[in-house]
C-alpha positions in Angstrom: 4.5 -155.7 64.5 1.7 -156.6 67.2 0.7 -153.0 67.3 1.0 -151.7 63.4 -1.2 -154.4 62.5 -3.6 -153.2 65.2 -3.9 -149.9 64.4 -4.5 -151.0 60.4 -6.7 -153.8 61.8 -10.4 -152.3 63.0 -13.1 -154.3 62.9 -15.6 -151.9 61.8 -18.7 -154.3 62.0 -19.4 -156.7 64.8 -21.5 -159.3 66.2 -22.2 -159.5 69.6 -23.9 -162.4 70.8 -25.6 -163.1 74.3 -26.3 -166.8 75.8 -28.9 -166.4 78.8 -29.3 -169.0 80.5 -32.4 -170.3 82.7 -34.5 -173.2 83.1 -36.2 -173.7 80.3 -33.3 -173.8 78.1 -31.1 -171.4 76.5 -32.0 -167.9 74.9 -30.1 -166.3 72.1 -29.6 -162.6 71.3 -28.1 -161.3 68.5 -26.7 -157.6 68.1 -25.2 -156.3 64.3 -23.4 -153.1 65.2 -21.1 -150.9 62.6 -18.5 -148.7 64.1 -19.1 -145.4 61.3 -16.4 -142.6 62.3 -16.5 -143.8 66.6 -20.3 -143.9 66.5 -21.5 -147.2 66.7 -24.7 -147.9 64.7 -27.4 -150.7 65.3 -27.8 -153.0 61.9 -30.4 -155.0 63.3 -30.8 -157.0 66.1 -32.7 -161.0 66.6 -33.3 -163.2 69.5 -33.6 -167.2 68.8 -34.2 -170.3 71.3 -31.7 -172.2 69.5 -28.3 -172.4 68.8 -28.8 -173.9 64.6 -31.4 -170.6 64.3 -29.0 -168.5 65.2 -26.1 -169.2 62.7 -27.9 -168.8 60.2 -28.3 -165.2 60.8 -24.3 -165.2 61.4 -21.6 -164.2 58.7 -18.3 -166.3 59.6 -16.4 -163.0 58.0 -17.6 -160.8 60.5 -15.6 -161.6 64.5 -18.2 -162.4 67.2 -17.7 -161.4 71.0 -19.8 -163.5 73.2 -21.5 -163.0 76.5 -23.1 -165.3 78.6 -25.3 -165.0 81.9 -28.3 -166.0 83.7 -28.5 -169.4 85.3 -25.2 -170.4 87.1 -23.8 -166.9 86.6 -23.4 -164.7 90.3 -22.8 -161.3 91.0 -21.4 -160.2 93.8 -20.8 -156.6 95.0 -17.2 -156.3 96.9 -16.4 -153.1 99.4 -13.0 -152.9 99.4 -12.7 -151.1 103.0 -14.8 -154.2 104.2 -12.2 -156.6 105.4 -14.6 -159.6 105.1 -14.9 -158.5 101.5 -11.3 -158.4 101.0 -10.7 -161.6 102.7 -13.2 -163.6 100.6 -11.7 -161.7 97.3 -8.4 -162.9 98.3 -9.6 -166.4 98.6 -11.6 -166.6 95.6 -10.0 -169.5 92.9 -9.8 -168.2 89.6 -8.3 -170.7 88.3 -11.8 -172.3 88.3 -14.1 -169.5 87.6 -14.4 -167.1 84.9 -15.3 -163.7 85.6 -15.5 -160.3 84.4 -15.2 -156.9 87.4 -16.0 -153.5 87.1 -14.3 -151.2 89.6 -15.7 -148.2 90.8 -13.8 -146.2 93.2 -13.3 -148.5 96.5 -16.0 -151.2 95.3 -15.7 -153.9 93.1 -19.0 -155.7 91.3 -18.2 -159.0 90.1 -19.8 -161.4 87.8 -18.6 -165.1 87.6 -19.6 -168.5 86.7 -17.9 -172.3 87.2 -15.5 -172.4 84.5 -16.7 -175.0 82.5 -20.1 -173.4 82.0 -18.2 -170.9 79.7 -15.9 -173.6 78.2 -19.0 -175.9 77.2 -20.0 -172.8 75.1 -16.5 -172.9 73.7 -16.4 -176.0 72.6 -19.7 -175.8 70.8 -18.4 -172.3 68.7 -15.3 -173.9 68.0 -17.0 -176.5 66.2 -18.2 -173.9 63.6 -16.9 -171.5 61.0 -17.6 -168.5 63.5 -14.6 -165.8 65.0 -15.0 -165.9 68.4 -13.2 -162.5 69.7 -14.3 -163.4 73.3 -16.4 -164.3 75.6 -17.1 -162.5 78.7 -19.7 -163.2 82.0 -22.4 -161.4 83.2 -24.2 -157.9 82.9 -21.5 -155.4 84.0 -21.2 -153.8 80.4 -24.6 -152.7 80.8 -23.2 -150.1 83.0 -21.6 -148.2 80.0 -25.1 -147.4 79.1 -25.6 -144.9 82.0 -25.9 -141.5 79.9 -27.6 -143.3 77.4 -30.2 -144.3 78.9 -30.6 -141.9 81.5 -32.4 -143.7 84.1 -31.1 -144.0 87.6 -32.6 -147.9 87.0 -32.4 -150.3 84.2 -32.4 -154.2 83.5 -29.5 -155.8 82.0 -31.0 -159.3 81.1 -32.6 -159.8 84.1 -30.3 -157.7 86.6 -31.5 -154.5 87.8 -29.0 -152.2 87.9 -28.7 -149.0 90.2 -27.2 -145.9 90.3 -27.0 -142.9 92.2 -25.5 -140.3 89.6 -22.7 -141.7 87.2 -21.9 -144.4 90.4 -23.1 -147.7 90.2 -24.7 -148.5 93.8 -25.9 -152.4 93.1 -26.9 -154.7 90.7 -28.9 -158.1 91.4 -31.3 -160.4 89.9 -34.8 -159.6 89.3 -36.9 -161.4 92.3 -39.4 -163.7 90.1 -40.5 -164.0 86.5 -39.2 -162.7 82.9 -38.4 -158.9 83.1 -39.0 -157.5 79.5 -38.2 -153.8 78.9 -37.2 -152.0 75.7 -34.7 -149.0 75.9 -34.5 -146.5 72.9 -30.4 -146.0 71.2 -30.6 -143.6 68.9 -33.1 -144.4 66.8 -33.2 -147.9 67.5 -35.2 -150.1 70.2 -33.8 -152.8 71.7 -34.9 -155.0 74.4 -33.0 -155.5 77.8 -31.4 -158.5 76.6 -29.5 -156.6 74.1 -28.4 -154.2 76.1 -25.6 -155.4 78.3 -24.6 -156.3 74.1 -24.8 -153.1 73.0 -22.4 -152.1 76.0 -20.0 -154.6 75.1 -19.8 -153.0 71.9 -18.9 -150.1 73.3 -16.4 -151.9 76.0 -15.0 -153.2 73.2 -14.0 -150.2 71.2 -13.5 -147.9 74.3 -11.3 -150.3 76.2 -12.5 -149.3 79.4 -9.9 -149.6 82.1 -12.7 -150.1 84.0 -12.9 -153.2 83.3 -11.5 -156.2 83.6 -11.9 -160.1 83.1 -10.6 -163.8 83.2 -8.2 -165.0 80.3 -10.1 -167.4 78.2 -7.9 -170.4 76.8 -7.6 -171.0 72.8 -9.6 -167.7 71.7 -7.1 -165.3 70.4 -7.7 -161.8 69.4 -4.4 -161.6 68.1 -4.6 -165.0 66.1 -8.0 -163.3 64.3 -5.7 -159.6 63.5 -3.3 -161.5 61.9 -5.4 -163.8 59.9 -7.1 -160.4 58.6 -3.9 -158.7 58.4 -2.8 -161.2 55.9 -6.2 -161.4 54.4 -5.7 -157.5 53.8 -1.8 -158.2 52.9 -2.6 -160.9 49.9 -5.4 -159.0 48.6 -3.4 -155.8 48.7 -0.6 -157.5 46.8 -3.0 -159.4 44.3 -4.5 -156.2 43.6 -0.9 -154.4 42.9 0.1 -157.4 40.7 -3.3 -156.9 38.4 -2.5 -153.2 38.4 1.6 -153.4 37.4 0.4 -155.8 34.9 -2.2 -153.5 33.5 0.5 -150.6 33.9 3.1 -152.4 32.2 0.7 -153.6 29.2 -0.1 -149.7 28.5 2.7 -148.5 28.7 4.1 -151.2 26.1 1.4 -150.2 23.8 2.3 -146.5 24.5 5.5 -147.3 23.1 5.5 -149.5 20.3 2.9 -146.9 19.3 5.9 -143.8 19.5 8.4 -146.4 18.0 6.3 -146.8 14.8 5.4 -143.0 14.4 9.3 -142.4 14.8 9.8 -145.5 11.9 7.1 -143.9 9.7 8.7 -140.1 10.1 12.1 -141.8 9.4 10.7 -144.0 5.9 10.2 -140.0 4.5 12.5 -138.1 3.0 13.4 -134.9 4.5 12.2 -132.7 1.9 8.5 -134.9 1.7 8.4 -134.1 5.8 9.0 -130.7 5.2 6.3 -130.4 2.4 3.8 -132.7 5.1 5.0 -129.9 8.3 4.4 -126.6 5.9 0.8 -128.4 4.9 0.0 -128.6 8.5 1.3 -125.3 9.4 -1.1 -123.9 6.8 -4.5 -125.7 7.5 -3.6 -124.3 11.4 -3.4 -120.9 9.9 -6.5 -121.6 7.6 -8.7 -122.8 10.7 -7.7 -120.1 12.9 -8.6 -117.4 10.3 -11.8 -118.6 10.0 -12.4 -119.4 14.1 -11.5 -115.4 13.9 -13.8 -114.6 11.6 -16.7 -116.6 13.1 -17.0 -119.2 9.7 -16.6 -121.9 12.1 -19.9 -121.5 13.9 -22.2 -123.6 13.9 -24.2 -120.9 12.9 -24.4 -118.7 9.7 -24.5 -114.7 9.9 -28.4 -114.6 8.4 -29.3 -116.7 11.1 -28.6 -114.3 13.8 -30.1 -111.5 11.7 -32.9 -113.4 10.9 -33.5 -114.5 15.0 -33.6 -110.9 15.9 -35.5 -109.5 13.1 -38.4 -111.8 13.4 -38.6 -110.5 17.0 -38.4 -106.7 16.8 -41.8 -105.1 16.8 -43.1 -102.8 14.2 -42.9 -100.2 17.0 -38.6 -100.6 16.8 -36.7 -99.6 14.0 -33.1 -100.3 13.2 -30.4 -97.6 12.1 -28.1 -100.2 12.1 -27.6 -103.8 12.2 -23.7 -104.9 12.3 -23.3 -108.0 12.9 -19.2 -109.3 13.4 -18.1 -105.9 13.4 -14.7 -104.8 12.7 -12.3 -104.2 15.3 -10.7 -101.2 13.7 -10.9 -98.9 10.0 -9.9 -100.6 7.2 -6.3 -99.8 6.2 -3.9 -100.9 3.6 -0.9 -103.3 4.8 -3.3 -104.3 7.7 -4.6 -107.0 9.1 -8.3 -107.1 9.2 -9.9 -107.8 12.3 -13.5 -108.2 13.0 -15.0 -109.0 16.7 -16.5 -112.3 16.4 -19.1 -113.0 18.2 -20.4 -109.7 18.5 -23.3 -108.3 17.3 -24.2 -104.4 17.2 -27.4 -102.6 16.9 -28.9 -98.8 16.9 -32.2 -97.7 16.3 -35.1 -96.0 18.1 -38.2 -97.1 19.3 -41.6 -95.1 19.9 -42.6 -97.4 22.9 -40.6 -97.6 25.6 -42.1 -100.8 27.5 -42.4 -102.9 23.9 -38.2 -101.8 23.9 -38.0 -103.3 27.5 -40.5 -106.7 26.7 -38.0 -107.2 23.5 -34.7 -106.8 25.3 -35.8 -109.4 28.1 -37.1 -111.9 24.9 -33.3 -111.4 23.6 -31.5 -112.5 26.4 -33.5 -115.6 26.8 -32.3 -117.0 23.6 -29.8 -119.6 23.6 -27.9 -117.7 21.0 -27.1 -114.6 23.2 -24.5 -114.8 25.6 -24.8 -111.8 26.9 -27.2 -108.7 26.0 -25.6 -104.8 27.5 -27.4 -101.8 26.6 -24.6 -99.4 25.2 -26.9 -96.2 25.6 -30.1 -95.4 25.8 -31.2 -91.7 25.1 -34.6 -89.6 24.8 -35.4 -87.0 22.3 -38.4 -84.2 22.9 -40.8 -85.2 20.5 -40.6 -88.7 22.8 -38.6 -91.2 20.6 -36.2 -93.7 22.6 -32.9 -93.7 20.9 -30.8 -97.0 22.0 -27.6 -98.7 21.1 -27.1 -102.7 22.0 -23.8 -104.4 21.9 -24.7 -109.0 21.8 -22.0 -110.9 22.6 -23.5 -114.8 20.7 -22.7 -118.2 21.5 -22.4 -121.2 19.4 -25.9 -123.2 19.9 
C-alpha cells in the first residue's frame, strides 16, 4: 500500500525553504520549484529577515522541505583511510546531533548542528498550517549543482565549495564578510543562498544514494502521502458520485422518452401507422429526387448562368451552356438522371490570354468547386476552341 500510493502520489510543486543563520539574526530564502515531465522549473524565488514575512508568501497546500545552516552548523570533511578520521566518526553521538553526509568514494563530508538547533525550528513550523517534508543541515546539496553550474568553485550560502572534475575536494566557510554571488539555472538567476535549495530539489526528486541524513522526529513524509492520497481518494469518489448521478438522470430521461414514443406508436391503429410510415417513405423519396436534381440548393439554375455570363468577355462566345446536364439520352421506361452539380460549357474565344484571365476569375468564385478544362483546340484562321466541365458548390 506504502508504495502504490507513492508512485500515484508526486508532488509536482515544492517549496524549499532555507534558514541561515548568523549573528545578526536569521535570513529566510524561499525557492517555488515545479517538477514539468523530470525537469524542474524555477516559479520564483524571495528572501525575507523574518519568519511572519515569509508565510505570507507560503501556500499550506503545497509540502515544504527545509534546510538550515550557518551559525552553529559544522562541516567536517572525513578520509576514510585516515584512522584518526575513522576513530572520531565512530565516536561521534548522533543521538544529539543532526546531520546530513555526502559520500564520495573513500571520503565523507559532513554537515551537523546540536540537535536542538534544528528542533527549535520544529517547533516553530509545527505551530503553523505549513507541510514540513523535512528538514536537512548544511550545504552538501549544493554539490548536485556541479554540471550546472560548471565552475570548479561555487558558494553554497556562505561555503565555498571545491572540485576537481565531478569530485568534490573541500568545502568550508568563507573567511570574513557576506559572500553574494548569483548563478544562472536555466533561464533563471538565483543567488547563492538558493542554491544549496535548488539542489535539494533535485536531491529530492533524484533520491541520491549519495546521500544520507539524521531521522527527524514527528515530520512524516509518509503521514503527508497519505493525507493527499485520501485527499485525491474523496475527491475522486465525490467526483464519480456527481458523475453516476448525472449518468443515471440521463439515462432516465433517455428512457421515459423511448417509453412514451413506444405508448404513442401503440395509441395508433395499425392501419393509421401504416398510412403515417408510407407518408414518410414518400417525402424521403420526394427530397432525394430533388437533392438529385439540384432543387435543393441554395441556389437557383439562373444564378449560376447569370454569375458566369456577367463575367465572360465580349472576346468569348458560348456554343453551349448546359448547366445540370444529363447523365445519359433520354429514353422511355427510364429513369432520368441529370449530374447535379455540374455545369458544362463550349465555345471559342479570339483571345487567348482574356480566355486564361477569365478561367482564373472562375475558379475564385465561391460557387465553383472545381474548374477542369475538358479541351482546348486551335483552328488556322487563329480562334481558340475550348470545352469546360464546373463542378458548383452550395454557397
Amino acid at each position: 500500500m506504502d508504495f502504490l500510493l507513492k508512485k500515484i502520489i508526486k508532488f509536482k510543486t515544492l517549496h524549499l525553504i532555507g534558514v541561515f543563520r548568523n549573528h545578526d539574526g536569521d535570513v529566510y530564502s524561499l525557492l517555488k520549484i515545479k517538477n514539468r515531465n523530470n525537469q524542474l522549473d524555477i516559479i520564483d524565488s524571495f528572501s525575507f529577515s523574518d519568519f511572519e514575512s515569509l508565510k505570507t508568501q507560503l501556500d499550506q497546500s503545497i509540502p515544504v522541505l527545509v534546510l538550515i545552516d550557518g551559525k552553529g552548523v559544522l562541516n567536517k570533511t572525513i578520509d576514510l583511510k585516515n584512522s584518526a578520521d575513522v576513530d572520531w566518526l565512530k565516536n561521534l553521538d548522533y543521538k544529539s546531533i543532526h546531520f546530513t553526509c555526502y559520500k564520495e568514494q573513500e571520503v565523507e563530508f559532513l554537515s551537523f548542528c546540536r540537535k536542538n538547533v534544528v528542533e527549535d525550528y520544529r517547533e516553530a513550523f509545527s505551530k503553523t498550517e505549513i507541510q514540513i517534508l523535512d528538514f536537512y543541515v548544511g550545504s552538501l546539496p549544493s554539490v548536485l549543482m556541479r554540471n550546472v553550474i560548471e565552475k570548479n568553485s561555487y558558494y553554497s550560502n556562505q561555503v565555498l565549495l571545491q572540485f576537481d572534475g565531478e569530485l568534490l575536494l573541500d568545502f568550508k566557510k568563507a573567511e570574513s564578510g557576506t559572500i553574494k554571488e548569483d548563478y544562472k539555472i536555466g533561464d533563471k538567476v538565483i543567488s547563492n543562498f538558493h542554491l544549496p535549495l535548488y539542489g535539494l530539489a533535485i536531491l529530492f526528486y533524484v533520491n541520491d544514494g549519495s546521500f544520507t541524513k539524521s531521522k527527524i522526529d514527528d515530520v512524516s513524509y509518509d503521514e503527508i502521502v497519505y493525507r493527499k492520497g485520501f485527499e485525491k481518494l474523496g475527491l475522486g469518489m465525490l467526483v464519480g458520485f456527481f458523475i453516476l448521478l448525472l449518468t443515471s438522470y440521463l439515462l432516465i430521461q433517455y428512457f421515459i422518452n423511448k417509453n412514451a414514443l413506444l405508448n404513442l406508436e401503440n395509441s395508433y391503429s395499425n392501419k393509421s401507422y401504416d398510412m403515417i410510415t408510407t407518408l414518410e417513405e414518400q417525402r424521403d423519396d420526394k427530397f432525394k429526387i430533388l437533392n438529385e436534381t439540384g432543387f435543393s440548393s441554395k441556389k437557383f439554375i439562373t444564378y449560376y448562368c447569370y454569375e458566369i455570363t456577367k463575367s465572360t468577355p465580349q472576346e468569348i462566345s458560348f456554343s453551349l451552356l448546359d448547366v445540370y446536364p444529363l447523365k445519359h439520352e433520354v429514353k422511355n421506361n427510364k429513369k432520368i438522371e441529370v449530374n447535379y452539380k455540374t455545369i458544362l460549357i463550349i465555345g471559342q474565344t479570339t483571345n487567348k490570354s482574356v480566355f486564361n484571365t477569365w478561367v482564373d476569375y472562375l475558379k475564385t468564385q465561391k460557387w465553383v468547386k472545381l474548374l477542369e478544362i475538358v479541351s482546348i483546340k486551335r483552328d488556322k484562321k487563329d480562334l481558340t476552341f475550348f470545352e469546360l466541365k464546373i463542378t458548383i458548390t452550395d454557397v
